[in-house]
N, C-alpha and C positions, 0 to 999 in steps of 0.2 A: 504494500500500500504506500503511497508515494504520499508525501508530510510537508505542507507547504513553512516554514520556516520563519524567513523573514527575509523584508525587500533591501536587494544590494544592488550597488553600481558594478556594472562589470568594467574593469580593470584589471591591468596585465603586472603583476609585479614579475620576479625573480624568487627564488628559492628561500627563504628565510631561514635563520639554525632557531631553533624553535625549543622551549624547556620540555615542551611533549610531544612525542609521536604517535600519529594516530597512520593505521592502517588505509595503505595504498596502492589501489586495484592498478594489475599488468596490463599496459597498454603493449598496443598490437595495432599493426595498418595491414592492407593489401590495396596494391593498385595494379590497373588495366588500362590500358595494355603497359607493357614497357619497351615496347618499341614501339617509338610515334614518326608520326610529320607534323611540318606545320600546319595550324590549324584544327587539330587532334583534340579529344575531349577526353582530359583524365578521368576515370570512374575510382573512388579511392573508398574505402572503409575502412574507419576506426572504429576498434573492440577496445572494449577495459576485461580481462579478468580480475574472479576472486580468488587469492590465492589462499587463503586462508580456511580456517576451519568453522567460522563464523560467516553471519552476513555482515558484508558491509552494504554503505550509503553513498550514492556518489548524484549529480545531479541529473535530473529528468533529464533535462532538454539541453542540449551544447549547441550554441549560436554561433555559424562563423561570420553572419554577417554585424557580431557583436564582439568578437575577437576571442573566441572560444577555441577555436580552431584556425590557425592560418596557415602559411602553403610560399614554403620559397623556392626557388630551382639554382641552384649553384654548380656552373661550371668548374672545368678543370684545375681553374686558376682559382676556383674559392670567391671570386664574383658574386654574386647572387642578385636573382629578380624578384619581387612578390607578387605571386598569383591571387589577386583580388575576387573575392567576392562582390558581388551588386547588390545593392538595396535601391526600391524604388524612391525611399526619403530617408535620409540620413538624419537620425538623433540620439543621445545618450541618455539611453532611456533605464529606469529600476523597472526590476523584474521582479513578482512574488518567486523566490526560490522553493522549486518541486524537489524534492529527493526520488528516486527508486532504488530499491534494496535491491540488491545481488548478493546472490546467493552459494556458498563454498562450491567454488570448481565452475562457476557460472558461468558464460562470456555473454555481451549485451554489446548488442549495436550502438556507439553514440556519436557517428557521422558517418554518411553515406553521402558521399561528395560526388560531383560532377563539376567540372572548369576546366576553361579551354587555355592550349598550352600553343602560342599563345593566344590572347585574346587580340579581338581585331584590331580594335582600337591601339593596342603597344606595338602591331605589327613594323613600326619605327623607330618605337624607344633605342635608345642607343647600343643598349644591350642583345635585344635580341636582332638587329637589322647589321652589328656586327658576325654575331652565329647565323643566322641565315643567308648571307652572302657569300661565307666559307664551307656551306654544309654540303656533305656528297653524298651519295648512296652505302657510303660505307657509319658514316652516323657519326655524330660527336657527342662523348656520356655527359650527363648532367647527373648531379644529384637531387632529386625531389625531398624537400625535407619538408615534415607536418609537423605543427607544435600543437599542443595540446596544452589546458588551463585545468589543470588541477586541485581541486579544495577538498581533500581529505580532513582535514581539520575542521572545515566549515561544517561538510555532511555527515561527521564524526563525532561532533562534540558531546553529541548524548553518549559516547562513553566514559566520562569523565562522569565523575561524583559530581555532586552539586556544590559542595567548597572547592574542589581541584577546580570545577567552572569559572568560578569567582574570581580564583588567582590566577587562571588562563586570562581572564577578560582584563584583569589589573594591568597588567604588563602591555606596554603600549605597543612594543613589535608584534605580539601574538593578535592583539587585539586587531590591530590594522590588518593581517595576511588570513585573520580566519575572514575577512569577507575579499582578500583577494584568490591569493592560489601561487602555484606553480607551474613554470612551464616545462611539460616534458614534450623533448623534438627526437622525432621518430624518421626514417629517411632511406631510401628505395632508389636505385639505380636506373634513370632513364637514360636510350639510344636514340636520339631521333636525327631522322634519315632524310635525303632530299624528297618532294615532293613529286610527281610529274611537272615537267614546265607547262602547260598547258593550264593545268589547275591551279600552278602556283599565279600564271599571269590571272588568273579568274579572279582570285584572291585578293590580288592588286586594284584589279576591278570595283569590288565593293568596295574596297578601304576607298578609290581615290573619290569612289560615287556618292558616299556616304558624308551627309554635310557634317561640319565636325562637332555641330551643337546636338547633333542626335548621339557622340562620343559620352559616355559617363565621366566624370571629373573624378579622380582621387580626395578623399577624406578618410579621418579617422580611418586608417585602415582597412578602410572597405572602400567601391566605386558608387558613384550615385548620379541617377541622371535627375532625380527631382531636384537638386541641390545646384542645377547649373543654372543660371540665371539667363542665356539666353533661351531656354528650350521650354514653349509653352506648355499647359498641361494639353492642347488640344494636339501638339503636337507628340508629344511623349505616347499619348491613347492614341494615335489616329488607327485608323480603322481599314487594315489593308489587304484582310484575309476574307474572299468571298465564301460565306457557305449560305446553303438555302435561301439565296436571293436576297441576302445582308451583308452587312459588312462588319469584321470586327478584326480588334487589338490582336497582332503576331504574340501579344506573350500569354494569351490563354494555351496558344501553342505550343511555342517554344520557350524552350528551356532558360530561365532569365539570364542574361548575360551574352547568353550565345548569340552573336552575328555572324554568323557563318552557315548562310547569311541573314541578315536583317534586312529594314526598311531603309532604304528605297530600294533591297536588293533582293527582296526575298517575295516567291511566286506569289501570286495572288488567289490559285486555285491549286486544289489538289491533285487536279493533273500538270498543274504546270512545277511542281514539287517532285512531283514522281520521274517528270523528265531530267530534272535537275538529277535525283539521287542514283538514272541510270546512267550518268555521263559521268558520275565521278572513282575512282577508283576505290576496292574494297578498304576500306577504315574507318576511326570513330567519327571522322566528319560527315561519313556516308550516312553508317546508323542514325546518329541524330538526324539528320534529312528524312530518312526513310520513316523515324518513328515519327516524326512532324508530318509527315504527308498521310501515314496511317488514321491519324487522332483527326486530324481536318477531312481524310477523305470520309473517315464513318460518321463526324457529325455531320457531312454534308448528303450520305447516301441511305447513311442506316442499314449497310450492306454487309449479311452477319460472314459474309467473306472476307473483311478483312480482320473481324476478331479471329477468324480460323486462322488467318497469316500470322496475327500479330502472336496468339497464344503460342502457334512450332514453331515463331524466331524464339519468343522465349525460355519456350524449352530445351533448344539447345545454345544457348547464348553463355558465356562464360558468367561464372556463378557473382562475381563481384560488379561487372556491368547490369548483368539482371537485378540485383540486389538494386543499383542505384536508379537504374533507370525505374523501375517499379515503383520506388518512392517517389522520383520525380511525378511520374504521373496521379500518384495521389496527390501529390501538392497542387496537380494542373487542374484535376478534381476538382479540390477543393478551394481556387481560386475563379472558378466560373461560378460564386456563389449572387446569385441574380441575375442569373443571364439564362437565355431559354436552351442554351448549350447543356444543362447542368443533368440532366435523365441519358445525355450522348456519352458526356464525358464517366458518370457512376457505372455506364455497361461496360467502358472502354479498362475503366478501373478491377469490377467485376471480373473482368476476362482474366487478368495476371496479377490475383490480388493474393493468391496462393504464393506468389515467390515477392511479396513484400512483407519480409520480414524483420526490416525496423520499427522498434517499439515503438506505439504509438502514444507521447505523451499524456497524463491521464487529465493534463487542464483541456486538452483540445479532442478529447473522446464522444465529450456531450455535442460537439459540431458537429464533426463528421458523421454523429449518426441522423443529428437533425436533417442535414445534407442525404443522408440514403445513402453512402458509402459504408455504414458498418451498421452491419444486423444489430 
């Protein structure tokens, strides 16, 4: 049963040497693929085990686009780039803190990530427009490193007696890090390899088409396109995906962040998606295309053919992309909340709701099931 606590800032400290130790669950990643191109979508999962002979408590919900989880790529030379996340608006917001108990020997999902490597928008930062100039078919290694915000202490403290609490809370260093954490960085060998020249010029395409107010702006460690001051909100909504003789927002669709492609670059109909996805060569810029043109072409056709497709890509799909992309789609779910998409999008969920299995936070259970996504 998950124990709402009390509301913190989320904030990034350092390790603190601390008078008590409280028990702290084995973190663990997996990522897919590991060998990319440009324009590639990492699919990444973080696990915590319990190692221990008890339960422990660690938090419900890990936010990356709250700095819970971040994502850097560092070359040869020890360089490094950070892989952002996107938020539609950016603000430093308190949270009620959730706890969920784990259980000895348990492992629990607490990020099932997707982010594109790179993203459109840095396709010239300095960094990576020097490695992609240089890059051949034989690949240059990168190191993926994920950090992770750990508060043992925080979701531990009911093991403390009620005076040992007291004198925990006295002491000014203890008292500051039980509502910050620590950071443990976890980190996985990527190859990424030249592209075709064809698709890499296509690439170039969007980037040079795409005006650069529709680009997200860095903040607070995450990207934000609401935060940029030339970009209207009619512009941020506009409305460029045709289904059932309407028009709406690419990010009911697609996956947020991803431009690859976006508007002004990205189809307008589900078959003009599908032609995209068979011109490009097999990789995760492919799949995400392919599963964008799936989601639009069933909410525009209701054609139980392509839940038949979408269910045997799933089935044989590699276990940590399925993982991510299945959440994503409940998130696409449960972000057409008033829209008359929202019966399309719950079958589309329905179809591969068996291989999503990250826990579903228990503040956000009473939604989704108002929404008809959970029995």
């Amino acid at each position: 049963m998950n124990t709402m606590i009390f509301t913190i800032a989320m904030t990034i400290l350092l390790q603190p040497t601390l008078k008590y130790e409280f028990p702290c669950p084995r973190h663990s990643m997996k990522c897919y693929p590991e060998v990319v191109m440009p324009g590639e979508s990492l699919y990444i999962l973080v696990e915590v085990e319990n190692p221990y002979d008890k339960p422990i408590y660690i938090d419900d919900i890990y936010r990356p686009n709250d700095g819970d989880i971040k994502i850097r790529i560092q070359d040869s030379k020890k360089e490094s780039q950070p892989l952002l996340f996107e938020v539609f608006v950016y603000r430093l917001a308190n949270y009620p803190l959730y706890l969920a108990e784990v259980n000895p020997g348990e492992t629990r999902v607490i990020g099932a990530l997707s982010i594109n490597i790179p993203s459109l928008e840095d396709l010239h930062e300095p960094f990576w427009e020097n490695h992609l100039k240089g890059i051949s078919s034989e690949g240059k290694d990168f190191l993926l490193q994920v950090s992770v915000i750990s508060r043992p202490w925080a979701s531990n403290f009911k093991l403390l007696k009620d005076n040992e609490f007291v004198d925990f809370l006295t002491q000014k260093t203890n008292a500051e890090h039980l509502l910050h954490g620590l950071e443990i960085t976890l980190g996985q060998r990527i190859l990424m390899k030249s592209r075709p020249v064809r698709e890499m010029a296509m690439i170039e395409r969007w980037y040079d088409n795409t005006p650069k107010e529709f680009f997200p702006e860095p903040i607070g460690g995450v990207t934000s396109l609401g935060n940029n001051p030339q970009l209207s909100s009619n512009v941020f909504w506009s409305k460029v995906i045709r289904v059932q003789n309407e028009n709406y927002s690419q990010w009911l669709f697609v996956r947020r962040g991803n431009r690859y492609p976006g508007d002004p670059n990205a189809p307008t109909t589900w078959q003009g998606w599908k032609e995209l996805e068979e011109s490009i060569t097999p990789s995760t810029m492919r799949d995400e295309i392919r599963l964008t043109r799936m989601v639009i072409q069933f909410c525009d056709t209701r054609d139980a053919k392509v839940l038949d497709e979408l269910k045997n890509w799933f089935d044989g799909m590699n276990e940590v992309q399925r993982t991510v992309m299945a959440k994503s789609i409940r998130d696409r779910a449960e972000h057409t909340y008033g829209e008359k998409l929202l019966p399309q999008f719950g079958e589309i969920y329905q179809t591969i709701r068996e291989f999503d299995v990250v826990p579903i936070p228990e503040s956000n259970e009473k939604h989704l099931r108002n929404l008809g996504l959970l029995e």
